[in-house]
C-alpha positions in Angstrom: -14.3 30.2 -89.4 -16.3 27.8 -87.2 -13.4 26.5 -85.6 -11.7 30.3 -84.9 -15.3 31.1 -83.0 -14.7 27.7 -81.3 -11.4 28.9 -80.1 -12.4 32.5 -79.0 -15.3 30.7 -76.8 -13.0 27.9 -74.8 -10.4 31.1 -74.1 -13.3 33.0 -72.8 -14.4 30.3 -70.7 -12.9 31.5 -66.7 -10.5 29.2 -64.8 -12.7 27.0 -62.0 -10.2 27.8 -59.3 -13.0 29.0 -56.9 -14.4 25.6 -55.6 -11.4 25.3 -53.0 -10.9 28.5 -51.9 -13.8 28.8 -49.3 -12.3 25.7 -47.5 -9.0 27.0 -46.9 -9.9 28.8 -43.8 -11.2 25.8 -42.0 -8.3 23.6 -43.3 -5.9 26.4 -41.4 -8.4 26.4 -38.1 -8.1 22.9 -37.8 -4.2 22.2 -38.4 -3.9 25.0 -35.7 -6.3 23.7 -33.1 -4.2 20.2 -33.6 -0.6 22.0 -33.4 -2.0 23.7 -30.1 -3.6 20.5 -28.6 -0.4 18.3 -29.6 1.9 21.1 -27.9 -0.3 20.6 -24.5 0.5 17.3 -24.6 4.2 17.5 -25.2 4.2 19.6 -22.2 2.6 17.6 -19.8 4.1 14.5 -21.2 7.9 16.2 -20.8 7.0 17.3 -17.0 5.9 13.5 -15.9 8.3 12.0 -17.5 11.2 14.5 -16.2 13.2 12.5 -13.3 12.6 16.3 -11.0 11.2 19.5 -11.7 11.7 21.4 -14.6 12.2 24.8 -15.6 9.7 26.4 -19.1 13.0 27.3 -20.3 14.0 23.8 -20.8 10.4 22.9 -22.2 10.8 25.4 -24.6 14.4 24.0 -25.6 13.3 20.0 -25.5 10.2 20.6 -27.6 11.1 23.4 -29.6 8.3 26.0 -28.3 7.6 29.4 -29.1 8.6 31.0 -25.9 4.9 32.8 -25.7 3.0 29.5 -26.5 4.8 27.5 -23.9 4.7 30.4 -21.4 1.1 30.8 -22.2 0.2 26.9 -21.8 2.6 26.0 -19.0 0.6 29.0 -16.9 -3.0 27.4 -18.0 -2.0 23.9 -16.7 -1.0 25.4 -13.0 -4.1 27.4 -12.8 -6.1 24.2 -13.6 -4.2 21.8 -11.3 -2.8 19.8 -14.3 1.0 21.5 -13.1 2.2 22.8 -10.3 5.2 24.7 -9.2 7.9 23.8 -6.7 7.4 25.1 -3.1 9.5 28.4 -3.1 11.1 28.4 -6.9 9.4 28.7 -10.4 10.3 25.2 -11.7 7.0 22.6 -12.2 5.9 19.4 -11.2 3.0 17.0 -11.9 0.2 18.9 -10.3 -2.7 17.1 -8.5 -5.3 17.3 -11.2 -3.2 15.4 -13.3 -2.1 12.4 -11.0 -6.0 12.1 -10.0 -6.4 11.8 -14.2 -3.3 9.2 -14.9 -4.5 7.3 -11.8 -8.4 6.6 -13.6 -6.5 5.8 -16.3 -4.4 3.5 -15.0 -7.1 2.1 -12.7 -10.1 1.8 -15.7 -7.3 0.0 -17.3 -6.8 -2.5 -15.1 -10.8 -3.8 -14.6 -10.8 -6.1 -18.0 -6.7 -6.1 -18.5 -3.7 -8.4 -17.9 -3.6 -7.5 -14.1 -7.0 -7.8 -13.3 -6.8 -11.6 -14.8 -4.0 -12.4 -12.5 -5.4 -11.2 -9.6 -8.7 -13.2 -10.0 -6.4 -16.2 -10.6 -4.8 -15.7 -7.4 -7.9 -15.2 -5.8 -9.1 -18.5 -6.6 -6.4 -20.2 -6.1 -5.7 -19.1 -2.5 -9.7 -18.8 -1.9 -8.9 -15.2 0.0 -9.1 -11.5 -1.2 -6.3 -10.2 -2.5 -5.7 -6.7 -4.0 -3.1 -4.5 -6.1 -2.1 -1.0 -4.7 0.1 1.8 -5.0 1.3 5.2 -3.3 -0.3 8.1 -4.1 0.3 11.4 -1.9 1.1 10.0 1.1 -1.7 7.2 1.1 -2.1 4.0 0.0 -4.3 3.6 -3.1 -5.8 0.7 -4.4 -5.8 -0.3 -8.3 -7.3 -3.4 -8.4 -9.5 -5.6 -5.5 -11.0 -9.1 -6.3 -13.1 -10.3 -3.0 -12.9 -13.8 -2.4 -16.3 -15.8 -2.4 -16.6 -16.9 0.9 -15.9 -13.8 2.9 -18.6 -13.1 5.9 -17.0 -9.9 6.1 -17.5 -7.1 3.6 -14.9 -4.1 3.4 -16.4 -2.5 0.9 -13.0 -1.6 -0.8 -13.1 -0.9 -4.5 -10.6 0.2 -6.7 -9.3 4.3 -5.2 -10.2 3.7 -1.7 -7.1 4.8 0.3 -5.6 3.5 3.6 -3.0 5.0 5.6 0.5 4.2 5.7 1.7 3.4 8.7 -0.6 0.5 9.4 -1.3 -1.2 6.4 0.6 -4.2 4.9 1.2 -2.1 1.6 1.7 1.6 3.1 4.2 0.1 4.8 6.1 -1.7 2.1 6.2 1.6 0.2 7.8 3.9 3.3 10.2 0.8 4.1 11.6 0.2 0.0 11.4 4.0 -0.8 14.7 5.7 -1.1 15.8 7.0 2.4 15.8 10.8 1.6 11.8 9.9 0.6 11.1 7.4 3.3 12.5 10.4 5.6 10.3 12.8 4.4 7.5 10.4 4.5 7.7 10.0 7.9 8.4 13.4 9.2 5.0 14.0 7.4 2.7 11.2 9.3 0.4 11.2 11.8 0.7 8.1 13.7 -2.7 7.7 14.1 -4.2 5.0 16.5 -6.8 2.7 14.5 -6.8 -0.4 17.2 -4.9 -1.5 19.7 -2.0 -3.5 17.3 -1.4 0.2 15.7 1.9 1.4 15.6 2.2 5.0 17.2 6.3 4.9 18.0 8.1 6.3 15.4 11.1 4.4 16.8 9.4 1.2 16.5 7.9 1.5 13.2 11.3 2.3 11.7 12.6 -1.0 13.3 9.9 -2.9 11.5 11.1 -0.8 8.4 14.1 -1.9 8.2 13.2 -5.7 8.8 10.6 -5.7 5.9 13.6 -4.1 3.7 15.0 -7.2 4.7 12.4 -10.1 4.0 10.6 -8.0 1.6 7.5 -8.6 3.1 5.2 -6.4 4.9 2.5 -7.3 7.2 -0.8 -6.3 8.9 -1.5 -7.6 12.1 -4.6 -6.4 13.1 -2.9 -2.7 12.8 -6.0 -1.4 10.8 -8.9 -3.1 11.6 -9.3 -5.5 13.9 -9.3 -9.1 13.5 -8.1 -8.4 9.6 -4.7 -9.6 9.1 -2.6 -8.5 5.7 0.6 -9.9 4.1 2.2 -7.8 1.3 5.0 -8.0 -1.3 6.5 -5.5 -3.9 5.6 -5.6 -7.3 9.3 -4.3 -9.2 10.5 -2.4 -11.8 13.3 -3.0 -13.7 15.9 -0.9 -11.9 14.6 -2.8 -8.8 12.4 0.2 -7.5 8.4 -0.4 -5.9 5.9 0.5 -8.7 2.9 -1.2 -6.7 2.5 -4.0 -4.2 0.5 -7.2 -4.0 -1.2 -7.8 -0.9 -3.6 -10.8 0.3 -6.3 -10.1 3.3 -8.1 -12.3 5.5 -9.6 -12.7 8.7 -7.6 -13.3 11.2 -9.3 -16.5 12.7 -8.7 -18.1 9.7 -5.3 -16.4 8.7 -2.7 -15.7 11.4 0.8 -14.3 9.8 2.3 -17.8 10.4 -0.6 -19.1 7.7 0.1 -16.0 5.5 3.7 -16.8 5.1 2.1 -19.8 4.1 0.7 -17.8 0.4 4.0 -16.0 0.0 5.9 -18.0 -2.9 2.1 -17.5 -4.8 2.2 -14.4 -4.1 6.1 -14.0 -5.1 5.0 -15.6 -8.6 1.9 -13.3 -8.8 3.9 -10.2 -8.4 6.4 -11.6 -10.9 3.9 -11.7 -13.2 2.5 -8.1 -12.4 5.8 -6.8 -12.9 6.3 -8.0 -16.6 3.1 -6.7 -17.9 3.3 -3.3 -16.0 6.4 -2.8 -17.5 5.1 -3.7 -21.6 2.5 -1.3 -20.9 
């Protein structure tokens, strides 16, 4: 009898299936906040990686979108700068917002890393300022700078100052190793602005100097920028052989003529060497 009331209680006793159930929303909130932020990033990450522009159509097929959802984002990342589409046709490109991010990246990076190291180890080994730069929309960009000890003359250059590329020791590297349909556009594009005397304003003449630093690869700087500041710059490679930044050395020119730059350029060679293998594990 005992035991048949015993029974009659545990079967009357309800299921405990409520505990979970209130969390179930915020479970399916989350998982969909992640799905949409992980899609944003396939998108951007498809685009900069893409050897030209690309159409949504083939975002949608490479990453397997919902046509709404990748319409949807794809139209939120050109309205905020992070895309941008090709002058005169629908297909995108990396828009401005996001090269200004990748380049902090990059360039935070770089303050404690692997090329920061080497550069300061160049620096004191040559006992002159040295610094690491790249081409960013139409100007020359600095990544890294280490300033050597004993300069009387401060620049004030720091990592994202720009210079122009006609008459730097860098900007020129870049127009004279870019592929000629780029180098072509590059210079239909610049202003040959005069900064001193040494500055190079003849578009026939600076392609003659082009076309010897495609030779030597080596650029230089002589006095073309600022006046009595002489530059010497060599290409940091890739593996298929292309420019992904340049290593350049500074000085003034009493103490550094070209003739004593040459003088730097197998450290320099090595330097670069250097650069190149650890910009191309990262």
């Amino acid at each position: 009898m005992r035991s048949g009331l015993g029974l009659k209680e545990r079967i009357a006793q309800p299921t405990p299936v409520a505990e979970v159930t209130p969390l179930a929303p915020a479970k399916a909130a989350r998982a969909q906040k992640l799905g949409a932020t992980a899609r944003s990033f396939a998108i951007l990450d498809h685009v900069a990686a893409s050897q030209g522009p690309v159409d949504v159509l083939d975002i949608i097929g490479s990453l397997k979108l919902p046509k709404a959802t990748a319409y949807r984002l794809v139209d939120w990342f050109v309205g905020h700068g992070y895309l941008a589409r090709e002058p005169g046709r629908k297909r995108l490109i990396v828009g401005p917002k996001l090269t200004k991010l990748a380049f902090g990246v990059l360039s935070a990076s770089m303050r404690n890393d692997a090329p920061h190291l080497v550069l300061q180890r160049l620096v004191r080994s040559l006992n002159e300022t040295c610094n690491i730069g790249t081409l960013l929309n139409g100007e020359v960009i600095y990544l890294d700078r280490v300033e050597a000890e004993h300069w009387p003359l401060r620049l004030h250059y720091t990592s994202g100052s720009r210079v122009p590329l006609h008459c730097s020791a860098i900007g020129k590297l870049f127009l004279a190793l870019a592929p000629t349909p780029r180098r072509q556009r590059l210079l239909r594009s610049l202003e040959l602005r005069r900064y001193t005397d040494g500055t190079i304003t003849d578009k026939a003449r600076l392609e003659a100097e082009l076309r010897q630093i495609r030779k030597e690869q080596v650029s230089f700087d002589r006095e073309e920028y600022l006046v009595g500041v002489v530059c010497m710059a060599v290409p940091v490679l890739g593996r298929n052989g292309e420019i992904i930044a340049a290593l350049a050395i500074q000085a003034p020119e009493a103490r550094m003529n070209v003739q004593a730059a040459r003088g730097h350029l197998l450290a320099l060679r090595r330097a670069a060497s250097e650069l190149a293998d650890i910009f191309q594990d990262k």
